[in-house]
N, C-alpha and C positions, 0 to 999 in steps of 0.2 A: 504493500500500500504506500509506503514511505516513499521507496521507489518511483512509484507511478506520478506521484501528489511531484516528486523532486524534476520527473521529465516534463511533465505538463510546463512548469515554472520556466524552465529553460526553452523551451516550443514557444511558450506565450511571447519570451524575451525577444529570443531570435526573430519572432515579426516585429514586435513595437520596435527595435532597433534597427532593423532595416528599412524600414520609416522613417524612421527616425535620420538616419545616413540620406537620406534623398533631398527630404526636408531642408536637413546641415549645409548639401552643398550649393540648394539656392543660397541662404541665410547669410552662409558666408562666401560670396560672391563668387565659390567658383564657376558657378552653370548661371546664365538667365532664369533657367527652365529646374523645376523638380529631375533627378536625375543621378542614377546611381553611382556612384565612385568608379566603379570598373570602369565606366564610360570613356574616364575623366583620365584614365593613366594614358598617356600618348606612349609611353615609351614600353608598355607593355603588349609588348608583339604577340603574347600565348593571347589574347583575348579578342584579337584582330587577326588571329591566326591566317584567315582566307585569304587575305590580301596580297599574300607574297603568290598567289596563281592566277588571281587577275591579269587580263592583256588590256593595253590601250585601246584595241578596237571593239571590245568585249561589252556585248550587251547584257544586264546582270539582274534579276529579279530576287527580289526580298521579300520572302513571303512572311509573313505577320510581323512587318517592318514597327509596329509600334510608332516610337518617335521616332525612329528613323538614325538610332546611335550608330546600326551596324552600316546601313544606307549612307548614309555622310562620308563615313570613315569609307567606303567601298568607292565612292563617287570621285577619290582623288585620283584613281588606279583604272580606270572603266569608262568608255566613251558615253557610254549611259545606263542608268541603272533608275529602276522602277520598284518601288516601295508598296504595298498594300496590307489594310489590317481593315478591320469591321470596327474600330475603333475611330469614332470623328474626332475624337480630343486628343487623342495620342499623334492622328494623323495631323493637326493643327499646329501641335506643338514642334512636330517635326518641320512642319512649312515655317515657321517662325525661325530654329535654327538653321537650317538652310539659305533664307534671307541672310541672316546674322553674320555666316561664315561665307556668304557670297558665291552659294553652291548652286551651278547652275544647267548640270544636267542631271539631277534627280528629278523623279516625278513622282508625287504618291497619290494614291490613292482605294476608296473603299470598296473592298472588294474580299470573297472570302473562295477559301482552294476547295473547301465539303462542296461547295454549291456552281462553284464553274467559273474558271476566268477569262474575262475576254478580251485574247489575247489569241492569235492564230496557232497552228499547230509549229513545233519547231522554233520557236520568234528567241529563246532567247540562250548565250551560249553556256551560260552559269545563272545557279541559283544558289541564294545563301536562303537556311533552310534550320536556323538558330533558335535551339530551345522552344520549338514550336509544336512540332509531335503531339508530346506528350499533353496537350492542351486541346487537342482534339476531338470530339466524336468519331466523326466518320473519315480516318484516317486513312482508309487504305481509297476513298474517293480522293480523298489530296495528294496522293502520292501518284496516285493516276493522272490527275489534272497538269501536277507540276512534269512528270514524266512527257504529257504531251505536248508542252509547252517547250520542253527541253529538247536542244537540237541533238542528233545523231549523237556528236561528237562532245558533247556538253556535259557540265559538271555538279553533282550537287554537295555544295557543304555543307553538313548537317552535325548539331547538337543536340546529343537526347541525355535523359537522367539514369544512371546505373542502381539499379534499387536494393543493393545486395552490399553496403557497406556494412561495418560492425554497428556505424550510429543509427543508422536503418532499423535494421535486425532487434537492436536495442528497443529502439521506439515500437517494433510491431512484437518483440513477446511483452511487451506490458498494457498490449493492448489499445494500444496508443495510433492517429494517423502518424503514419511514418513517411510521406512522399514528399520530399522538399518544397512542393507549394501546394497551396488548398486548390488550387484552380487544377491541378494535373490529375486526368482522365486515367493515366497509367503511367508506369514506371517499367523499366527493364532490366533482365540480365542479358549480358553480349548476345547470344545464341536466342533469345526474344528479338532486340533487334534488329539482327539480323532475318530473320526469318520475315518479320514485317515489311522490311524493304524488298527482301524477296518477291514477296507475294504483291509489293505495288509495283514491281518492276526494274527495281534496281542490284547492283554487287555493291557490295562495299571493296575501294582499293586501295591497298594499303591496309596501316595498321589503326588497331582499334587505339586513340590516343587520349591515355589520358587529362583531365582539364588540372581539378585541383581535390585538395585533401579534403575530405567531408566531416569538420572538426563542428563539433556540436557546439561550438562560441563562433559561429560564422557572423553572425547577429552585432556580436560586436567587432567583430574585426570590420564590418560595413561601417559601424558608427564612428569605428576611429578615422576612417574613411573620407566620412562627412566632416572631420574635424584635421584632417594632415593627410593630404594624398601622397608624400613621401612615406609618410610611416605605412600606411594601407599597401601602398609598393612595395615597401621591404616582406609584411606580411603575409603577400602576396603568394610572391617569390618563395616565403615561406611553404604554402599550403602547395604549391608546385614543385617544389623538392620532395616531400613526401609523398604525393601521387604519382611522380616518378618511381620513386622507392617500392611503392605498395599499389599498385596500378587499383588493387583491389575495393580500394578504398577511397578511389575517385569520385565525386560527385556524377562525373558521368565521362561523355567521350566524344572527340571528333572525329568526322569522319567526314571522307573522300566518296560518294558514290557516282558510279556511271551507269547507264540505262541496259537491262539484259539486251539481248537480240531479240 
């Protein structure tokens, strides 16, 4: 009981602070905009990972672009890239930053991958494809949709959630939700998905890569965040050395897929 009463307390925390970190980094002027820390590190390449396979001529869709963090950062690399989310405020926010940073071949707009996008068959040559998954219903209709949208030769970068670390495991024998956000539909082990992307149509190439260490004080390492983005950086760097070491124990993993035959 003691147990259970001590993880709830730590779950409760880990949101109200990463809230709390969004909040910090308007308050104290790092962002215009509400706006997570990770955003905000330029000098960390593991969370921009995509960008070193972008081509100048390369047309690039963002499917549940939100505000548009990964979208910006994509648009410096990409002759054009296209942003969409079902979200009008996040997509607003994003058009704001965009002005801001004088970014000018993004386009976003609302639109959803369950229900169909309209966009021709092939149109575009990469898709970043970040932490969205596991946010879905009808998952294996979006993997269809972006698969058709995808040319021949074309790439998808995707982020999913690993659901099998020790802090996991921890929160579901006590009976506890244990999936890193309330919003996510499902969580994974490697060979889950795998199997997923199979079945909408894709391989995965390359290796499964881990992100970062799944430390049950993530909550506040965001809040330090909102308060010193050099320290949230060192932190960082932190939880990535570990995920290295213990792959097992990754928050989740990137991946490289390209279309079956």
């Amino acid at each position: 009981m003691i147990e259970r009463i001590w993880l709830r307390a730590i779950q409760y925390l880990n949101v109200k602070l990463k809230s709390a970190s969004m909040r910090l980094t308007r308050w104290t002027g790092k962002s215009s905009v509400y706006i997570h820390p990770k955003h905000l590190t330029r000098l960390d390449a593991r969370h921009h990972w995509y960008t070193e396979y972008l081509e100048p001529d390369d047309i690039v869709l963002d499917v549940g672009c939100g505000s548009g963090a990964h979208a910006l950062r994509a648009a410096g690399r990409c002759r054009l890239i296209v942003g969409f989310d079902y979200d009008e405020r996040q997509l607003a926010t994003g058009q704001r930053l965009a002005a801001e940073q004088g970014v000018k071949n993004l386009r976003l707009l609302e639109a959803s991958a369950e229900t169909g996008l309209p966009f021709a068959d092939g149109t575009f040559d990469k898709v970043l494809f970040l932490d969205v998954l596991e946010h879905l219903h009808r998952r294996q209709a979006a993997l269809r949709e972006i698969r058709r949208v995808l040319n021949d030769d074309g790439v998808v970068f995707l982020a999913a959630p690993n659901r099998e670390t020790s802090w996991k495991r921890r929160l579901e024998a006590a009976g506890l939700f244990h999936y890193s956000d309330p919003d996510h539909k499902i969580e994974y082990s490697r060979e889950e998905l795998e199997t997923e992307l199979e079945e909408g149509g894709f391989r995965v190439e390359g290796d499964f890569v881990p992100i970062v260490y799944d430390t049950p004080w993530a909550g506040l390492i965001d809040f330090v965040g909102g308060l010193s983005l050099s320290a949230y950086r060192r932190l960082s760097q932190w939880k990535r050395k570990v995920a290295l070491q213990y792959p097992q124990e990754s928050t989740g993993w990137q991946l490289r897929c390209r279309k079956t035959p």
